[in-house]
N, C-alpha and C positions, 0 to 999 in steps of 0.2 A: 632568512626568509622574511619579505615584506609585510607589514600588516595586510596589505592590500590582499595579497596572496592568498595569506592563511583564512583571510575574512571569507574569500571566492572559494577555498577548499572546503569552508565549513559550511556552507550556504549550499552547497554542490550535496552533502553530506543529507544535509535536513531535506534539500529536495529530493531523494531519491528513496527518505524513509518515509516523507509525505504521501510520495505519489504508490508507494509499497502498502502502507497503510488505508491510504484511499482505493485500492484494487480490494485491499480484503472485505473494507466496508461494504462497498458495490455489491463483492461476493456472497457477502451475511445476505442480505439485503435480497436478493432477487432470490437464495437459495430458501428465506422465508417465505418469500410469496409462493413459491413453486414447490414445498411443501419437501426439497433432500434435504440429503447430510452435508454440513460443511465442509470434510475433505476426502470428496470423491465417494462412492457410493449411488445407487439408482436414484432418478429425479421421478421416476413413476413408481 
């Protein structure tokens, strides 16, 4: 396995925890303003 490879495996890796992490932030986020629960439960 190339460095090249493994660099693009790992990079592939961090952006998919990045963009995981950034969906939950979003979720904290608007579920503050709008006064729910963070995992599912009534927003009224």
């Amino acid at each position: 396995m190339t460095l090249v490879r493994k660099r693009c495996i790992i990079l592939l890796i961090i952006a998919v925890i990045a963009f995981l992490l950034g969906r939950l932030a979003v979720r904290a986020v608007i579920n503050l303003l709008v006064g729910g629960t963070m995992f599912g439960g009534n927003f009224l």
